[in-house]
PDB file of N, CA, C and O in Angstrom:
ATOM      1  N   UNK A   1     118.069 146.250  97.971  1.00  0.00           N
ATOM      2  CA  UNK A   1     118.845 145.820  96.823  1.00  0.00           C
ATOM      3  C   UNK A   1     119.750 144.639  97.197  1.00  0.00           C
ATOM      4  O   UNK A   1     119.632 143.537  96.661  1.00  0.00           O
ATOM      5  N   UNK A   2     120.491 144.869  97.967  1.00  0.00           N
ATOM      6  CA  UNK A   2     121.500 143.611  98.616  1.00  0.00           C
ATOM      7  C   UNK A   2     120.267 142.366  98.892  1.00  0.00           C
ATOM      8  O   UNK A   2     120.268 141.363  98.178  1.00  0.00           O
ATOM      9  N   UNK A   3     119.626 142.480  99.579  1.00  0.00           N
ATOM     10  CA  UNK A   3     118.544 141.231 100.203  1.00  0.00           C
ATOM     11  C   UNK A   3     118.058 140.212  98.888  1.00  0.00           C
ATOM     12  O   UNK A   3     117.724 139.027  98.861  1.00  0.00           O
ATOM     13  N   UNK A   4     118.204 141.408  97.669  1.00  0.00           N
ATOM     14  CA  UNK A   4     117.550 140.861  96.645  1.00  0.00           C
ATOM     15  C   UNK A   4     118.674 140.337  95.662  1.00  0.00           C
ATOM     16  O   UNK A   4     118.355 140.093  94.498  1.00  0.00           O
ATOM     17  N   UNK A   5     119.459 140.229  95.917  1.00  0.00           N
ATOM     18  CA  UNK A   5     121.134 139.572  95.168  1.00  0.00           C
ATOM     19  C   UNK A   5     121.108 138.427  96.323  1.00  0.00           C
ATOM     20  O   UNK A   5     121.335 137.262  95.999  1.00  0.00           O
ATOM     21  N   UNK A   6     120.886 138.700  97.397  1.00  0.00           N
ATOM     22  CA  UNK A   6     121.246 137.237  98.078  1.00  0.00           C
ATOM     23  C   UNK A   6     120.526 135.901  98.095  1.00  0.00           C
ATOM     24  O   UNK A   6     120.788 134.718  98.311  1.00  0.00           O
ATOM     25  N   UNK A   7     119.187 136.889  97.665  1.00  0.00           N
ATOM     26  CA  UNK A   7     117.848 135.722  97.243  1.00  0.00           C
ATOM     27  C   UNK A   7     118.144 134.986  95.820  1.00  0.00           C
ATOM     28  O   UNK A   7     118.033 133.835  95.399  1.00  0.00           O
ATOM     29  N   UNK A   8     118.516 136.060  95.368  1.00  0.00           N
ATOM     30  CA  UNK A   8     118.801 135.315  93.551  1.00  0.00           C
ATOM     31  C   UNK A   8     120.085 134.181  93.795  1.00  0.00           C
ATOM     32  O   UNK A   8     120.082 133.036  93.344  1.00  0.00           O
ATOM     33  N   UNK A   9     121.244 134.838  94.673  1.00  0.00           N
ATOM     34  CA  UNK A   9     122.038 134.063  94.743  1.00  0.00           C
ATOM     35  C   UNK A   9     121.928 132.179  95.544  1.00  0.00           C
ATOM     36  O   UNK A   9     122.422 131.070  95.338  1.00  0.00           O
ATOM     37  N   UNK A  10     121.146 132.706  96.306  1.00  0.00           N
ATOM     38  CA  UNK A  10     120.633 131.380  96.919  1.00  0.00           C
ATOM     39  C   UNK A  10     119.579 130.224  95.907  1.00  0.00           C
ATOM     40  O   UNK A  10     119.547 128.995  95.863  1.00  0.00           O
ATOM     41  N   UNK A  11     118.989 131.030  95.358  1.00  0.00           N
ATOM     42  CA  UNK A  11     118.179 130.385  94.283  1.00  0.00           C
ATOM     43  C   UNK A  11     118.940 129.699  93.573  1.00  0.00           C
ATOM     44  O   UNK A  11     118.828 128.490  93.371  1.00  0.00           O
ATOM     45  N   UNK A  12     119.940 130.571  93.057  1.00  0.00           N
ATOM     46  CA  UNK A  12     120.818 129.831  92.045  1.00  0.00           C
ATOM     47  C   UNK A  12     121.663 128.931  92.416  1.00  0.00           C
ATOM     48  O   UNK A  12     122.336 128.302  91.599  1.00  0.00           O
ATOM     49  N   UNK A  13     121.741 128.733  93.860  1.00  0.00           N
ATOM     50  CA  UNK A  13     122.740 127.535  94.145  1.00  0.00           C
ATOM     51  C   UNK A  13     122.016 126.608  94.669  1.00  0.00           C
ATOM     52  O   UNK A  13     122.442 125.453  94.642  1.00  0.00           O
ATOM     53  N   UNK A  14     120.724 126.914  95.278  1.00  0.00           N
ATOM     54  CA  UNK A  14     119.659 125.695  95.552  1.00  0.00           C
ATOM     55  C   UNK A  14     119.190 125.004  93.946  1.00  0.00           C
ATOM     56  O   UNK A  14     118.838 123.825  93.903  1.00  0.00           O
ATOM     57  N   UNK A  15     119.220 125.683  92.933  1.00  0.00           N
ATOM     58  CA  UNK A  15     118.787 125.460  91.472  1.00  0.00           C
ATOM     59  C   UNK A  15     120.113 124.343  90.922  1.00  0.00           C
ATOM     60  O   UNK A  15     119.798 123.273  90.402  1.00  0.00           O
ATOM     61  N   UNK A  16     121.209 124.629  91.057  1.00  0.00           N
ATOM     62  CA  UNK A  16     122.516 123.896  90.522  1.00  0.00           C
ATOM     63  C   UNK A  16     122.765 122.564  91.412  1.00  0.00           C
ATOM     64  O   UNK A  16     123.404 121.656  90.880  1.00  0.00           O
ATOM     65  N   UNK A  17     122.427 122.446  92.365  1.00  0.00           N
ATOM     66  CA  UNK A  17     122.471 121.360  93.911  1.00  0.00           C
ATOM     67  C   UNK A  17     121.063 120.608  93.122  1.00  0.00           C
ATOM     68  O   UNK A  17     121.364 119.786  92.257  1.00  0.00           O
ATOM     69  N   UNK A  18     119.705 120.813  93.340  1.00  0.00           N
ATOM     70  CA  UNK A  18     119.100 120.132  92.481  1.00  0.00           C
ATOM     71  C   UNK A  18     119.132 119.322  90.944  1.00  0.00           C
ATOM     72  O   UNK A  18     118.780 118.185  90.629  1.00  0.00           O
ATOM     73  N   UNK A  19     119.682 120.378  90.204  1.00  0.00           N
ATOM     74  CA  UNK A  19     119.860 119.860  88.878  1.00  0.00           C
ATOM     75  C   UNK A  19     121.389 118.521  88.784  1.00  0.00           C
ATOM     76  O   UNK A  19     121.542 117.630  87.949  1.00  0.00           O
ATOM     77  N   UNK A  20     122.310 118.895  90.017  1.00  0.00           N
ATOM     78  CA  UNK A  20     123.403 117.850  89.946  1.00  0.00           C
ATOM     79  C   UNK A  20     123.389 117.058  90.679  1.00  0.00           C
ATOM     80  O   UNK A  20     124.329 116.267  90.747  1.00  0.00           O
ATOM     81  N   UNK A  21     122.170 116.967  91.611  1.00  0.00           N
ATOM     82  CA  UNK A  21     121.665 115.631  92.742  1.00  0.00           C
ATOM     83  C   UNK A  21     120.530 115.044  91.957  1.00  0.00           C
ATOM     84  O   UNK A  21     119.866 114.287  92.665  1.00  0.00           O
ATOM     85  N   UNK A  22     120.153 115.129  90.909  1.00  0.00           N
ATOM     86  CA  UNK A  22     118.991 114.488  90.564  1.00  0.00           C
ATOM     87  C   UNK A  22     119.178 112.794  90.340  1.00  0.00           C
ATOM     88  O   UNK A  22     120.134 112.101  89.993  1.00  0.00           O
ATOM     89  N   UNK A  23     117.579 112.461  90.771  1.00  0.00           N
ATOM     90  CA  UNK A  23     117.849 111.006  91.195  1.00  0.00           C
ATOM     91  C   UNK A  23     117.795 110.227  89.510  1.00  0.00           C
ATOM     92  O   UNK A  23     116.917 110.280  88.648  1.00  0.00           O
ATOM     93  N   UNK A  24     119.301 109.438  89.534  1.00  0.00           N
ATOM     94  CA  UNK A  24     119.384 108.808  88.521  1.00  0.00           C
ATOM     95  C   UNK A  24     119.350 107.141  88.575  1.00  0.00           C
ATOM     96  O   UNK A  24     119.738 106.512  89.560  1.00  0.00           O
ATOM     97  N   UNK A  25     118.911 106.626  87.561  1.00  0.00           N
ATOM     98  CA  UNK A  25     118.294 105.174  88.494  1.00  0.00           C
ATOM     99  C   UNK A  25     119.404 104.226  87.969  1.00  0.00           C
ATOM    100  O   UNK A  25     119.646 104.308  86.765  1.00  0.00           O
ATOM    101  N   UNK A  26     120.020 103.453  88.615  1.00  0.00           N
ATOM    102  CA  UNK A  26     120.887 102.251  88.330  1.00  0.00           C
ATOM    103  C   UNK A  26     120.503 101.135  88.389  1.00  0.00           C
ATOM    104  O   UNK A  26     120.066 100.521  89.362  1.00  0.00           O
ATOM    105  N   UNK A  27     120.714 100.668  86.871  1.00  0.00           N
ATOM    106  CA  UNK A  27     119.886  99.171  86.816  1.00  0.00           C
ATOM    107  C   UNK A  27     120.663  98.113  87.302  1.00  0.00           C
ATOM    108  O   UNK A  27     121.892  98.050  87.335  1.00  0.00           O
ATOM    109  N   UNK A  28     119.757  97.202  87.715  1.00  0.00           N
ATOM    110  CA  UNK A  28     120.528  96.396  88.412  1.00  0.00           C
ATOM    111  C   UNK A  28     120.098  95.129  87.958  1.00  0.00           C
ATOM    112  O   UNK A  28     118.884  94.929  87.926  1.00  0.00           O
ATOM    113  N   UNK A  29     121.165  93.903  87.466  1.00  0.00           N
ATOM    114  CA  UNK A  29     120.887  93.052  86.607  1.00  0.00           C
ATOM    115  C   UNK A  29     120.197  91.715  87.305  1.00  0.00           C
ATOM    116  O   UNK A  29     120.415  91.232  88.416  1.00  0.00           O
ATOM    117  N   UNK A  30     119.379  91.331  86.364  1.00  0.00           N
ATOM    118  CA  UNK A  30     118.282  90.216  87.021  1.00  0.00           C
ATOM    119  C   UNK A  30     118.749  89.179  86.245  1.00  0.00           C
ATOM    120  O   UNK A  30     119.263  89.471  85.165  1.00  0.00           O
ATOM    121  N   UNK A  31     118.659  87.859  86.630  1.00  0.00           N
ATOM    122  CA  UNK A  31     118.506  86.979  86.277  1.00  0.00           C
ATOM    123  C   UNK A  31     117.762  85.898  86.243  1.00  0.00           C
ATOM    124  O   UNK A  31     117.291  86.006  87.376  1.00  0.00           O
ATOM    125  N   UNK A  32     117.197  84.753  85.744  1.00  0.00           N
ATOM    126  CA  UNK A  32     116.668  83.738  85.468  1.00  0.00           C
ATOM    127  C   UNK A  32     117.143  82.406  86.199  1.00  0.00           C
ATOM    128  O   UNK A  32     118.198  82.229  85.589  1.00  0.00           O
ATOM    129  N   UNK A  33     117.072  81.525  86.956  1.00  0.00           N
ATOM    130  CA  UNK A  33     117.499  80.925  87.432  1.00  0.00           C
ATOM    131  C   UNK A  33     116.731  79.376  86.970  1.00  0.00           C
ATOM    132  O   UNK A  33     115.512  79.322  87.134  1.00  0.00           O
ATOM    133  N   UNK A  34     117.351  78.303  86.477  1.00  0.00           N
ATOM    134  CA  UNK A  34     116.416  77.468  86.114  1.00  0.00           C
ATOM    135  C   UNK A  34     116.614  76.153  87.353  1.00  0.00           C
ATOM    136  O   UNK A  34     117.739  75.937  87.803  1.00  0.00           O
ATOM    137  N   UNK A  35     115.466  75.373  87.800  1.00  0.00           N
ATOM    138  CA  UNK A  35     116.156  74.311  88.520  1.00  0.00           C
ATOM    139  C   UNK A  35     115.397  73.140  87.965  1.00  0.00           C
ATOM    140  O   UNK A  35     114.274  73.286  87.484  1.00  0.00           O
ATOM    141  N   UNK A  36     116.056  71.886  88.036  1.00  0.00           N
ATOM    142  CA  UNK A  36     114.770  70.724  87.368  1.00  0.00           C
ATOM    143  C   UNK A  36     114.013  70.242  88.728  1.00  0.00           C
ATOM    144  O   UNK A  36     114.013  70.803  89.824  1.00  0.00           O
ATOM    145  N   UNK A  37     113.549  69.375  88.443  1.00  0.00           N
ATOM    146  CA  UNK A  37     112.457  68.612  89.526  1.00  0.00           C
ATOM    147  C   UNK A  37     112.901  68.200  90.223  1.00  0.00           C
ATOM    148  O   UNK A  37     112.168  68.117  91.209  1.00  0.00           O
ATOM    149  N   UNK A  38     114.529  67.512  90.473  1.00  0.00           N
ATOM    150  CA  UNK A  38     115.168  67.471  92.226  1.00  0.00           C
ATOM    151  C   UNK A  38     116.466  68.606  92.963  1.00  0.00           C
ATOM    152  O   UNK A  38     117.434  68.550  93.721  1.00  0.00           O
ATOM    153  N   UNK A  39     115.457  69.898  91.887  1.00  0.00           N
ATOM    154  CA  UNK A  39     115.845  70.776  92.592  1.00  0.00           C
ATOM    155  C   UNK A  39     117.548  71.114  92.343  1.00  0.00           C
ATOM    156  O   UNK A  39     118.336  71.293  93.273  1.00  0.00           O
ATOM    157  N   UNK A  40     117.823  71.145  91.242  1.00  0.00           N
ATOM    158  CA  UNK A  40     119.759  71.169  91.127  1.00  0.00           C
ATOM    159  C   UNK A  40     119.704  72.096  89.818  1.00  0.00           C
ATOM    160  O   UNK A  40     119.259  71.925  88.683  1.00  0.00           O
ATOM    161  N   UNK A  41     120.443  73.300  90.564  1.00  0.00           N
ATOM    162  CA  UNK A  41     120.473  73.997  88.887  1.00  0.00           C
ATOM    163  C   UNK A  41     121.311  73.580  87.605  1.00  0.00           C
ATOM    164  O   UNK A  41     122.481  73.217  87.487  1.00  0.00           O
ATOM    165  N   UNK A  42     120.152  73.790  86.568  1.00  0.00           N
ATOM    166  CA  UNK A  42     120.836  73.495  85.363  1.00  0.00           C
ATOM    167  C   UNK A  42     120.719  74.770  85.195  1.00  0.00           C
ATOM    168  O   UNK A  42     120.320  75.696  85.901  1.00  0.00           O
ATOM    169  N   UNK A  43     121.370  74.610  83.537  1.00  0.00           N
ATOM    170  CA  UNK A  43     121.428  75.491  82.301  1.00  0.00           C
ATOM    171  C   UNK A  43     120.838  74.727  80.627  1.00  0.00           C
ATOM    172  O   UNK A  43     121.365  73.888  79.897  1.00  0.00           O
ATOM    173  N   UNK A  44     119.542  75.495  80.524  1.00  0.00           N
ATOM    174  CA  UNK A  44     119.217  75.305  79.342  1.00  0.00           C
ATOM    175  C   UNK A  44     119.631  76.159  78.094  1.00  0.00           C
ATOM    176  O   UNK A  44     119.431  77.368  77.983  1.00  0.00           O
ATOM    177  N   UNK A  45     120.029  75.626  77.489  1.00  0.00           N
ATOM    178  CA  UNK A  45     120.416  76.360  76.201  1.00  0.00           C
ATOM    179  C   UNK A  45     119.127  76.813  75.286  1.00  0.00           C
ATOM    180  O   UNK A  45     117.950  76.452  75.250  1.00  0.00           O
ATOM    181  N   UNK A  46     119.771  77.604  74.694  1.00  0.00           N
ATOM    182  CA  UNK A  46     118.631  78.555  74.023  1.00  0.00           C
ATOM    183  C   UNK A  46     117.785  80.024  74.637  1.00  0.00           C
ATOM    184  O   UNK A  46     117.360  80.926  73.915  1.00  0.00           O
ATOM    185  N   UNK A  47     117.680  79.966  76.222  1.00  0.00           N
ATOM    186  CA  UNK A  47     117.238  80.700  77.091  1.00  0.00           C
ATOM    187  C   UNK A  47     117.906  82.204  77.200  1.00  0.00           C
ATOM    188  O   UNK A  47     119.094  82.526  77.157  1.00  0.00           O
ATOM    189  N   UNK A  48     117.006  82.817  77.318  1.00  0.00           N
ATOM    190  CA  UNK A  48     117.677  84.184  77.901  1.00  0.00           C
ATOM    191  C   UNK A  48     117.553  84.269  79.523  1.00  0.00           C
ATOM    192  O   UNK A  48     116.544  84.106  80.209  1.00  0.00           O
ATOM    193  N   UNK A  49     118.960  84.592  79.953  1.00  0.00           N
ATOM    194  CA  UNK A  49     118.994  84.662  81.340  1.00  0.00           C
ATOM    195  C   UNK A  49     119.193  85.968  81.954  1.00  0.00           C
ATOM    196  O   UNK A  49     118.695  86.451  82.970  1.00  0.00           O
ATOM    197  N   UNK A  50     119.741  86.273  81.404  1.00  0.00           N
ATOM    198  CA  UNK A  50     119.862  88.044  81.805  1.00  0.00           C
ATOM    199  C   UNK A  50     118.895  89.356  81.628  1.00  0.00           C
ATOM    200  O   UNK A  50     118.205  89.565  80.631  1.00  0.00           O
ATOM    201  N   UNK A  51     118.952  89.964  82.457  1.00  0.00           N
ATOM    202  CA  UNK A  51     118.206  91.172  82.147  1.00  0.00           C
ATOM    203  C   UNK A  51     118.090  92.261  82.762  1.00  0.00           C
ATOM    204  O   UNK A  51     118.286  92.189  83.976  1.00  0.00           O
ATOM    205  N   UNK A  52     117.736  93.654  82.172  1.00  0.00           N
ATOM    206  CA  UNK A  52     118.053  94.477  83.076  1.00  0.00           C
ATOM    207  C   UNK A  52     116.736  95.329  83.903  1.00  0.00           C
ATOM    208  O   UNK A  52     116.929  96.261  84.684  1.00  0.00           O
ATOM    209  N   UNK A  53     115.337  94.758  83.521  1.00  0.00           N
ATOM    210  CA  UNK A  53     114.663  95.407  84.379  1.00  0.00           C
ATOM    211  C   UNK A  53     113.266  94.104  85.056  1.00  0.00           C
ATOM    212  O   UNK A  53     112.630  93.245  84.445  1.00  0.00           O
ATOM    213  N   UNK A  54     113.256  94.413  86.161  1.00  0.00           N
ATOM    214  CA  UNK A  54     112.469  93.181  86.941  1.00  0.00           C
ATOM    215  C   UNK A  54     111.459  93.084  85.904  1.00  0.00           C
ATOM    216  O   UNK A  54     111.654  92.204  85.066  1.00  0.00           O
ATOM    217  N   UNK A  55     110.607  93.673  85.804  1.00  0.00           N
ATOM    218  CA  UNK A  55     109.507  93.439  85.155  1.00  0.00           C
ATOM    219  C   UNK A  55     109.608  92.467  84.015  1.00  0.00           C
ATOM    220  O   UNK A  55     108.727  91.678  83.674  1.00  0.00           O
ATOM    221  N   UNK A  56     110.929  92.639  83.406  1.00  0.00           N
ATOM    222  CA  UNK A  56     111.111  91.758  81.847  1.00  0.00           C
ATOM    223  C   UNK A  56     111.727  90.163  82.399  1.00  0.00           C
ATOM    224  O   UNK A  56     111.679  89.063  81.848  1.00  0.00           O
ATOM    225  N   UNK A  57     112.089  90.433  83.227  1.00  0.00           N
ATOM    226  CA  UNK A  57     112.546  89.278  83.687  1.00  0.00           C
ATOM    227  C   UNK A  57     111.756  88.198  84.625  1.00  0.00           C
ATOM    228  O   UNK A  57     111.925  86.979  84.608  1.00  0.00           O
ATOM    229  N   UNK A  58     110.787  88.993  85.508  1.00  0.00           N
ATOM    230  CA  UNK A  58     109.235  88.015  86.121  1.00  0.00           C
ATOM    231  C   UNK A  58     108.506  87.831  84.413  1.00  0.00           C
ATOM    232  O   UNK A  58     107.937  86.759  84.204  1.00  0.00           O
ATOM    233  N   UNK A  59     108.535  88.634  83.521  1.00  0.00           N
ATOM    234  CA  UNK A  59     107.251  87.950  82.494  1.00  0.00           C
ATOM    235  C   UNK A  59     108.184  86.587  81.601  1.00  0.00           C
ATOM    236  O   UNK A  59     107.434  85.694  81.205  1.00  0.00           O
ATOM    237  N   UNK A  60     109.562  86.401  81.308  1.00  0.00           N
ATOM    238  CA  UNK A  60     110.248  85.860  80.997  1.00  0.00           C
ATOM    239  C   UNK A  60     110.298  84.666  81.531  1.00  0.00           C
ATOM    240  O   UNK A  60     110.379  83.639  80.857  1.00  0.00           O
ATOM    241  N   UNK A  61     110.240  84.709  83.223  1.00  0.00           N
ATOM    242  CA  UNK A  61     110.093  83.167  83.894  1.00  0.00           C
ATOM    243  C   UNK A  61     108.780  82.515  83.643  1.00  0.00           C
ATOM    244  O   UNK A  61     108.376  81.398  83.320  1.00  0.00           O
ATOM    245  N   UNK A  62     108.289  83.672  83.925  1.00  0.00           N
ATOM    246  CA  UNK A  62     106.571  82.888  83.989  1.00  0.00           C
ATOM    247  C   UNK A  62     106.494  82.034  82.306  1.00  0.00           C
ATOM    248  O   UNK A  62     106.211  80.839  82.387  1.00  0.00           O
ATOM    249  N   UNK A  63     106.747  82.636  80.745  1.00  0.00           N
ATOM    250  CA  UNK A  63     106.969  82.379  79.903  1.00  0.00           C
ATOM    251  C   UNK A  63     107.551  80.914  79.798  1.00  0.00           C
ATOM    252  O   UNK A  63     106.897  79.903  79.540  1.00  0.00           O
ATOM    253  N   UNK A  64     109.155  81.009  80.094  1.00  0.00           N
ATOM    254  CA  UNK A  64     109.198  79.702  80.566  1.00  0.00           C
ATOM    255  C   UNK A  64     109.023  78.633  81.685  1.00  0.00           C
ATOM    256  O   UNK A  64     109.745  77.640  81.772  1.00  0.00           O
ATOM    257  N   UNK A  65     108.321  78.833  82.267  1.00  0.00           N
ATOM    258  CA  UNK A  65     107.664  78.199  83.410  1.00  0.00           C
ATOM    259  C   UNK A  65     106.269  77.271  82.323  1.00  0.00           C
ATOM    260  O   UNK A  65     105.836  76.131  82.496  1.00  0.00           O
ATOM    261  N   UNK A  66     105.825  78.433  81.104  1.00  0.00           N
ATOM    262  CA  UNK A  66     104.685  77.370  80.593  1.00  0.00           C
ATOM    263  C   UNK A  66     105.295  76.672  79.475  1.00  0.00           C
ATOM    264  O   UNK A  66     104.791  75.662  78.984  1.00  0.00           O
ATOM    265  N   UNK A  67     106.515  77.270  79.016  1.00  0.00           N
ATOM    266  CA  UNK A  67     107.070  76.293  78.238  1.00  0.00           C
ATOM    267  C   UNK A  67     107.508  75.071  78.290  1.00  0.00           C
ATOM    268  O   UNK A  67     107.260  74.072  77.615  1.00  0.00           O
ATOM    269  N   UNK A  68     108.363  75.324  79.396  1.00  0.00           N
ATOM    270  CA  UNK A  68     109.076  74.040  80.155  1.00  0.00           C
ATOM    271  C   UNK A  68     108.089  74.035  81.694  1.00  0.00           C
ATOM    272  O   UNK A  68     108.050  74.775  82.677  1.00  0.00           O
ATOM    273  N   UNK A  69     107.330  72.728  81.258  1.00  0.00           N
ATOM    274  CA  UNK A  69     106.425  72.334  82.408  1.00  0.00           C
ATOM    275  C   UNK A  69     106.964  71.944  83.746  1.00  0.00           C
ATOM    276  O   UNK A  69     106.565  72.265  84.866  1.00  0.00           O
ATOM    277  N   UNK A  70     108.147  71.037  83.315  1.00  0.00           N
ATOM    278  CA  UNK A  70     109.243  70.248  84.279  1.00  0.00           C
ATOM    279  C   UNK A  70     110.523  70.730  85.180  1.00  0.00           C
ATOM    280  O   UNK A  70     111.127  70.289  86.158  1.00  0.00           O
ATOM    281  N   UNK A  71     110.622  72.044  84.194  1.00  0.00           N
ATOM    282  CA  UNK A  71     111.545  72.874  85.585  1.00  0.00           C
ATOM    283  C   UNK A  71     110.801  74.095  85.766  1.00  0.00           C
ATOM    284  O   UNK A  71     109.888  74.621  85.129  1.00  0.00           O
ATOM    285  N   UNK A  72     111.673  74.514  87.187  1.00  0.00           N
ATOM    286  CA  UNK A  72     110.981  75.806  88.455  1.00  0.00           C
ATOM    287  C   UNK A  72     111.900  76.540  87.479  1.00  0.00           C
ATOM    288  O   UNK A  72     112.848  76.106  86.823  1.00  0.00           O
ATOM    289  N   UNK A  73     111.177  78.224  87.580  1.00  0.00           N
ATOM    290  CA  UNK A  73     112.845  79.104  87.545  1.00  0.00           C
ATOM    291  C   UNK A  73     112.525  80.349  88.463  1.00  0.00           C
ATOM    292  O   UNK A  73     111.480  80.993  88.552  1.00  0.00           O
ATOM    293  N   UNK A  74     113.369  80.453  88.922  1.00  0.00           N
ATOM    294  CA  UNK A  74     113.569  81.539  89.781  1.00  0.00           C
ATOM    295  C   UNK A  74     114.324  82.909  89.798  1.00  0.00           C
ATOM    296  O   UNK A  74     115.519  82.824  89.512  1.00  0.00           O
ATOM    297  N   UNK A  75     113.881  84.053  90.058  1.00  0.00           N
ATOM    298  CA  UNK A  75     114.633  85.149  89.878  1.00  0.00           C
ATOM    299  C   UNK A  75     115.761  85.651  90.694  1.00  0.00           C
ATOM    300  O   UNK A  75     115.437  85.698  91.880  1.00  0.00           O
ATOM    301  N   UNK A  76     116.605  85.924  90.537  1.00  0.00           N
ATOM    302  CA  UNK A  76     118.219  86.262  91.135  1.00  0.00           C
ATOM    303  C   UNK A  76     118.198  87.644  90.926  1.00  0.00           C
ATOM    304  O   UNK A  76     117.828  88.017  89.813  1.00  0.00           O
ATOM    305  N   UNK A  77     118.687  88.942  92.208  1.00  0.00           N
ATOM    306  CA  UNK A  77     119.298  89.935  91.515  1.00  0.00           C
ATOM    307  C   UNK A  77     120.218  89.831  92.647  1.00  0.00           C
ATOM    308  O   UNK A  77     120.182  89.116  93.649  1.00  0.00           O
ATOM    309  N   UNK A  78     121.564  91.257  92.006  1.00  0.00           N
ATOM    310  CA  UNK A  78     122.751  91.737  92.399  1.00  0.00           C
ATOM    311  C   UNK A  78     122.505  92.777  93.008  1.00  0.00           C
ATOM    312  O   UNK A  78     122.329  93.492  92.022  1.00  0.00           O
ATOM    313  N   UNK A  79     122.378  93.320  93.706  1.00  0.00           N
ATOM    314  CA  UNK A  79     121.797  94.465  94.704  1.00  0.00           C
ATOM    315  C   UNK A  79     122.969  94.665  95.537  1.00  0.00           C
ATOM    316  O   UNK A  79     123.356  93.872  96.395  1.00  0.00           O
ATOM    317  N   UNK A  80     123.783  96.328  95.084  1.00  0.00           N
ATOM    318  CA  UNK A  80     124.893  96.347  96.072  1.00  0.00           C
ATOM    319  C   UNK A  80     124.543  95.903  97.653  1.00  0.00           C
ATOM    320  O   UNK A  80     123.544  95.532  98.268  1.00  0.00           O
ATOM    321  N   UNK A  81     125.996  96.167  97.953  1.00  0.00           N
ATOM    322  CA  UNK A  81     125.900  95.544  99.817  1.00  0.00           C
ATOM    323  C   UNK A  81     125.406  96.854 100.373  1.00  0.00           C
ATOM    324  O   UNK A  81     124.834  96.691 101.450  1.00  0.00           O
ATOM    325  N   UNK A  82     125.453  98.021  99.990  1.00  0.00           N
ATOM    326  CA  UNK A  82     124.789  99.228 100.660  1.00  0.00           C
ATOM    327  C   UNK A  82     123.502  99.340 100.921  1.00  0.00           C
ATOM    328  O   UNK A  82     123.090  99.930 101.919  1.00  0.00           O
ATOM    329  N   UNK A  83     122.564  98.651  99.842  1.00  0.00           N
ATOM    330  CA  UNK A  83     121.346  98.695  99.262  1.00  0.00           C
ATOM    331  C   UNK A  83     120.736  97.476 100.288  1.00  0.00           C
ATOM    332  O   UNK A  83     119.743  97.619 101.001  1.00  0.00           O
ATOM    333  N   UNK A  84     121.473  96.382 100.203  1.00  0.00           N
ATOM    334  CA  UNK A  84     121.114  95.273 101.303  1.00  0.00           C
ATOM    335  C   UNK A  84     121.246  95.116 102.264  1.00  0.00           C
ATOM    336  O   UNK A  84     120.517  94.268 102.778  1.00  0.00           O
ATOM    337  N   UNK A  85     122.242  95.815 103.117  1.00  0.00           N
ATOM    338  CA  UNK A  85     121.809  96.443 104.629  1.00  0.00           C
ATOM    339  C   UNK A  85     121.121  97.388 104.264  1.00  0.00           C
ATOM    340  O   UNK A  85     120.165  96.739 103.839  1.00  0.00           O
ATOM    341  N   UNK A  86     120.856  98.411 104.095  1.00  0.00           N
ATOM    342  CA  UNK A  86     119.632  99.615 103.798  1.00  0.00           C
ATOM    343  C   UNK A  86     118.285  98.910 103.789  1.00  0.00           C
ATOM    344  O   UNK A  86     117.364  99.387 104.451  1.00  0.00           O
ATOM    345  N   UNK A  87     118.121  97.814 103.086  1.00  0.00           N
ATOM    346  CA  UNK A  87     116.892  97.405 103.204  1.00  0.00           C
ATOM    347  C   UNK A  87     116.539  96.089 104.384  1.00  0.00           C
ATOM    348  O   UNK A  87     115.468  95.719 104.866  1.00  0.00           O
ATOM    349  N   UNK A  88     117.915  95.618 104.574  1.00  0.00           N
ATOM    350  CA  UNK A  88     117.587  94.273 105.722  1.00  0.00           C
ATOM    351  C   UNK A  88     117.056  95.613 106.802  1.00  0.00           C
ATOM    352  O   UNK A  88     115.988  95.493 107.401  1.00  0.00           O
ATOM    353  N   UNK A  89     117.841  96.759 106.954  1.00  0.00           N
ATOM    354  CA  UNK A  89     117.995  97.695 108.618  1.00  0.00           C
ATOM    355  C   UNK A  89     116.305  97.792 108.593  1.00  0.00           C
ATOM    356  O   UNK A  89     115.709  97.423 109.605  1.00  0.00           O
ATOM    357  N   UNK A  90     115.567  98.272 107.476  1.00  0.00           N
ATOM    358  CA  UNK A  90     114.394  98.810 107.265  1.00  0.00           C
ATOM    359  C   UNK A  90     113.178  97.592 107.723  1.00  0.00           C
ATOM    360  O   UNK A  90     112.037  97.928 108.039  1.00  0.00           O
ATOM    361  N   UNK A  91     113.538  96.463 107.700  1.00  0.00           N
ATOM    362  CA  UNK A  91     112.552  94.966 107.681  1.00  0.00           C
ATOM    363  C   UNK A  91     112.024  95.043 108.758  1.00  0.00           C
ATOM    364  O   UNK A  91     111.242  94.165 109.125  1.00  0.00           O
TER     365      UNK A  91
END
């Protein structure tokens, strides 16, 4: 009887530790970067530069990349400093 209260009890705190560690994802903001042909960033008006998930933001450059033939653009993110040693340590 006891063995079987300590099992439930363990369950239930391995069950509450899971449900309040669950992995929650933090977006992290991308940007658009435009440069012209000797290479010096501008800012075009009209453009969306911001965004919050890579994917929308690589189909966005490429977009204007065929719009505007004459400038590069390039993607920028903000990636805490935890996250960027974590991943330089890993290289």
């Amino acid at each position: 009887m006891f063995d079987k209260i300590i099992t439930a009890l363990f369950i239930c705190v391995l069950g509450a530790l899971w449900f309040f560690t669950r992995h929650h994802e933090i977006h992290h903001e991308y940007r658009v970067i435009s440069y012209d042909t000797f290479g010096n960033k501008i800012s075009i008006d009209g453009i969306r530069t911001v965004f919050t998930t890579h994917s929308a933001a690589v189909s966005f450059a490429k977009h204007y990349s065929e719009i505007f033939p004459l400038y590069n653009f390039a993607l920028e993110s903000n990636l805490p400093d935890l996250r960027r040693k974590f991943l330089s340590i890993q290289r």
